[in-house]
Residue frames as qw, qx, qy, qz and C-alpha x, y, z in Angstrom:
[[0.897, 0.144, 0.104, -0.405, -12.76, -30.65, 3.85],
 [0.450, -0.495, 0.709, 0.223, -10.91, -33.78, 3.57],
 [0.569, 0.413, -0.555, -0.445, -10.26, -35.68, -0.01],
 [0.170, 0.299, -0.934, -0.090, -10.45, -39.08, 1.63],
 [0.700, -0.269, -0.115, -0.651, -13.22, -40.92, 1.61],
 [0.822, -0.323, 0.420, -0.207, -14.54, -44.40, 2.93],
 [0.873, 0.478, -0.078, -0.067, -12.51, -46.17, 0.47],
 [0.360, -0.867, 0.291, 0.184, -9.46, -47.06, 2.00],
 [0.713, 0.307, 0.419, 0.471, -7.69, -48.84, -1.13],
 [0.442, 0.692, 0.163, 0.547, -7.92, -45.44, -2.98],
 [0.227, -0.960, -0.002, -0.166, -7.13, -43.75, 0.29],
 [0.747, -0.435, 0.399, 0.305, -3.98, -45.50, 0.69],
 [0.611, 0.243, 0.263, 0.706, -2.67, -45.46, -3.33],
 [0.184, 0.893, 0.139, 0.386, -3.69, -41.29, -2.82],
 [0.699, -0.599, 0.283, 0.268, -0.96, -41.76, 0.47],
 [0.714, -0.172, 0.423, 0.530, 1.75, -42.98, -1.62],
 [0.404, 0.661, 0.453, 0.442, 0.88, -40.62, -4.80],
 [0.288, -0.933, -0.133, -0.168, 1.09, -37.79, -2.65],
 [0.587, -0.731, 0.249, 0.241, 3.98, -38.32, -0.30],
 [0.722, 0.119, 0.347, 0.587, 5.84, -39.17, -3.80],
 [0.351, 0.739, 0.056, 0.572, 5.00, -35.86, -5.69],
 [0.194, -0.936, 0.099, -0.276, 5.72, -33.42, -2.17],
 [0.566, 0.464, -0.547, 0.406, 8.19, -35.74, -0.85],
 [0.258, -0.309, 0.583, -0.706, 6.43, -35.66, 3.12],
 [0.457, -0.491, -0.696, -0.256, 4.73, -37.41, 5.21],
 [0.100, -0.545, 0.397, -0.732, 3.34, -35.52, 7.90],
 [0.575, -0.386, -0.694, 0.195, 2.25, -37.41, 11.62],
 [0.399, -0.840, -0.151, -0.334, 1.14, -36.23, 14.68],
 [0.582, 0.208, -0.552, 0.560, 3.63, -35.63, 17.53],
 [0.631, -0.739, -0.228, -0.064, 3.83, -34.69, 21.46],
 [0.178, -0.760, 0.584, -0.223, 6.36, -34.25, 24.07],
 [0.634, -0.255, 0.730, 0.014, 6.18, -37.83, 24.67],
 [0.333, -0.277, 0.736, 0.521, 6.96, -38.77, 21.24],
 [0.202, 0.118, -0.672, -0.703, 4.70, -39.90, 17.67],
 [0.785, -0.068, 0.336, -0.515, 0.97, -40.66, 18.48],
 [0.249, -0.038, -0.964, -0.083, 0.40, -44.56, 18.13],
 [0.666, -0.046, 0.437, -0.602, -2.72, -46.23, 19.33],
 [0.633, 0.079, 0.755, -0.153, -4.11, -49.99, 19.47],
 [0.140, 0.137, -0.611, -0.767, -4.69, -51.57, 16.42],
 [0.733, 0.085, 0.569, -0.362, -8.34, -52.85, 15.86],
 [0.829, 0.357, -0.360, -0.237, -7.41, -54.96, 13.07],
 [0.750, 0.186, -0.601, 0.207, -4.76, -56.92, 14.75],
 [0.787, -0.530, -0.306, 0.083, -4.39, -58.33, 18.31],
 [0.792, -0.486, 0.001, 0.370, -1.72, -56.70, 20.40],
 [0.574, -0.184, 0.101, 0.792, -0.43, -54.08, 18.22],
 [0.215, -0.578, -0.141, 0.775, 0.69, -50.88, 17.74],
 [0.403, 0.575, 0.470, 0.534, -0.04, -48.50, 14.58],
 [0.104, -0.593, 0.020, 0.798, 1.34, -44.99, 14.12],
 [0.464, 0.798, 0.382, 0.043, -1.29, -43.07, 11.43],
 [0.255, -0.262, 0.382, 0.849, 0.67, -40.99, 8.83],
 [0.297, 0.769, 0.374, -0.426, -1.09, -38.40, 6.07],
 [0.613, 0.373, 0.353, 0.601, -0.30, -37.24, 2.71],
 [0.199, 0.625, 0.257, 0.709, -0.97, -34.04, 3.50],
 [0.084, 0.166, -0.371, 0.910, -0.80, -31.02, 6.16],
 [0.565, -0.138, -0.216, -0.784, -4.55, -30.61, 5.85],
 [0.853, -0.232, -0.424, -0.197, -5.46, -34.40, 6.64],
 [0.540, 0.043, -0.590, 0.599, -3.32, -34.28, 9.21],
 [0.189, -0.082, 0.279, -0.938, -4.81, -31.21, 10.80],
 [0.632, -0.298, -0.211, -0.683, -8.11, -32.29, 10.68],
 [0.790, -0.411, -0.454, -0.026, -7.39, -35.28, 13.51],
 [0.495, 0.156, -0.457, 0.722, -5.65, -32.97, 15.31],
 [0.375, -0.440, -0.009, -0.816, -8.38, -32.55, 17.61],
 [0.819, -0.518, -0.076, -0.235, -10.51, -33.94, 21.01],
 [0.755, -0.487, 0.379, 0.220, -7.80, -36.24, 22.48],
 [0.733, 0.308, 0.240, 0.557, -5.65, -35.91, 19.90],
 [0.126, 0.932, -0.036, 0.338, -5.33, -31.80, 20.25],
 [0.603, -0.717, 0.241, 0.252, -2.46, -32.03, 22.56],
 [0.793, -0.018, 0.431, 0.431, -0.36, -33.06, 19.40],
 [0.005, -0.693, 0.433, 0.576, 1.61, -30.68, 17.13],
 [0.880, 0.395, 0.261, 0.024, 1.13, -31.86, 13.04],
 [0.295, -0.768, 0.418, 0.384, 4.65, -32.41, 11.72],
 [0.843, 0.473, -0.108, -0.232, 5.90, -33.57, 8.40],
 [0.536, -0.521, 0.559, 0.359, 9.13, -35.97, 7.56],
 [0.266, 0.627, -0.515, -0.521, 10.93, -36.30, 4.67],
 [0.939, 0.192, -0.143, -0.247, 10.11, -39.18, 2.43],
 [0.746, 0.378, -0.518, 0.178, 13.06, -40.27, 1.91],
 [0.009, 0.322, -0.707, 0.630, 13.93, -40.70, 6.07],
 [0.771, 0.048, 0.362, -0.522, 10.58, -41.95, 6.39],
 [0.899, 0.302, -0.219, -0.229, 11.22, -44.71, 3.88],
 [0.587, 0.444, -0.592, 0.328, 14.80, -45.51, 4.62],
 [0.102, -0.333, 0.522, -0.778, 14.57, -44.76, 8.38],
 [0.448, -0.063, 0.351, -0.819, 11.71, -45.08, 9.83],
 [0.875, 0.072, -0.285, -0.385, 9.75, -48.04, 7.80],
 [0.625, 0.250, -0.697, 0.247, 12.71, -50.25, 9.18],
 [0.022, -0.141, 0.642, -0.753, 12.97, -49.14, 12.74],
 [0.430, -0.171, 0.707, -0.535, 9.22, -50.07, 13.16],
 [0.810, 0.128, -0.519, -0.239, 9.38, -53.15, 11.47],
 [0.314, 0.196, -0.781, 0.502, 12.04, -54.00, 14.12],
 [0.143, -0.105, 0.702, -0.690, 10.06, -52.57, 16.59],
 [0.065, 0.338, 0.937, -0.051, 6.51, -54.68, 15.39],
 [0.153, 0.510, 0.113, -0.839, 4.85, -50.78, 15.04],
 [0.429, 0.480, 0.751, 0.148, 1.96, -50.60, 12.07],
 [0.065, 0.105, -0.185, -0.975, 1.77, -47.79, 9.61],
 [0.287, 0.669, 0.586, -0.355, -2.08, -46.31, 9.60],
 [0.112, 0.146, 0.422, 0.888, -1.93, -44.70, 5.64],
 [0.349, -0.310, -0.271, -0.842, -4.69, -41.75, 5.16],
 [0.019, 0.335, 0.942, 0.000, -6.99, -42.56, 7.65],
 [0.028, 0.452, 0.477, 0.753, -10.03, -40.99, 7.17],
 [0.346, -0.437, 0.248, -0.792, -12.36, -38.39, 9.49],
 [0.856, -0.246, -0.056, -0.451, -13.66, -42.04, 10.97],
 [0.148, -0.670, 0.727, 0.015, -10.15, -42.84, 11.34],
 [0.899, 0.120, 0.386, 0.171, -10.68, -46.04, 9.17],
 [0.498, 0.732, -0.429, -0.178, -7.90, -46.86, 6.88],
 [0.935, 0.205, -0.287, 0.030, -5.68, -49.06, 5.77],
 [0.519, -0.709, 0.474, -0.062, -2.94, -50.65, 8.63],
 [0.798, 0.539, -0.258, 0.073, 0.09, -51.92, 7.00],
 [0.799, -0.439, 0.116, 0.394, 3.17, -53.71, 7.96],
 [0.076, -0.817, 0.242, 0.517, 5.95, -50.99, 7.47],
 [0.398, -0.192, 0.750, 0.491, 7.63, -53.54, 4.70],
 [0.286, 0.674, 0.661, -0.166, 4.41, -53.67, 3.09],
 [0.080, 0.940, 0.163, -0.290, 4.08, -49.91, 2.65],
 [0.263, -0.682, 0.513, 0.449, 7.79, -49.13, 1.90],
 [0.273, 0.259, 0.762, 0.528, 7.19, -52.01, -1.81],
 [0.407, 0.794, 0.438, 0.109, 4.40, -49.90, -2.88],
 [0.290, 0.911, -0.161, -0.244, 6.82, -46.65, -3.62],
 [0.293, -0.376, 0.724, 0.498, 9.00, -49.22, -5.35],
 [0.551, 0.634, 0.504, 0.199, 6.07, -49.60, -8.48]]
């Protein structure tokens, strides 16, 4: 059962609360590389969903999405790494979304100030 609800404010500061105390975040992955998919909040771009937790992660790892493998990266390569590389590359971060895949779709800078409070 997942802890995130429709709230995607508290589903986003339980993202960053989370990925601070275990130090992961975990994302979905393939042979051809980190899911991504369309944003529908903005025109024309990309957004790769990330999870606080093994569990929320497993639970969209299903229908068209069961081909992926749930993996986890280290905060601190996700923050230093990764938040930069897809800023460069224009790539949204999807924090917690929930079983209705709403959540909040941040620009990678964005995300990367909230674990500086």
């Amino acid at each position: 059962m997942s802890k995130l609800t429709s709230d995607v404010a508290q589903n986003l500061e339980l993202f960053i609360r989370e990925t601070k105390a275990t130090e992961l975040v975990w994302g979905l992955r393939n042979e051809e590389g980190w899911l991504a998919c369309d944003s529908t909040e903005f025109e024309n771009s990309e957004v790769m969903p990330f999870w606080s937790s093994e569990e929320e992660a497993k639970l969209h790892n299903v229908e068209e999405w069961a081909d992926f493998e749930v993996l986890h990266i280290p905060l601190d390569i996700f923050v230093e790494d990764w938040l930069l590389t897809l800023a460069e590359d224009g790539v949204l971060i999807g924090a917690n979304w929930n079983t209705q895949l709403d959540g909040k779709e941040l620009e990678p800078s964005d995300l990367a100030k909230l674990y500086l409070k």
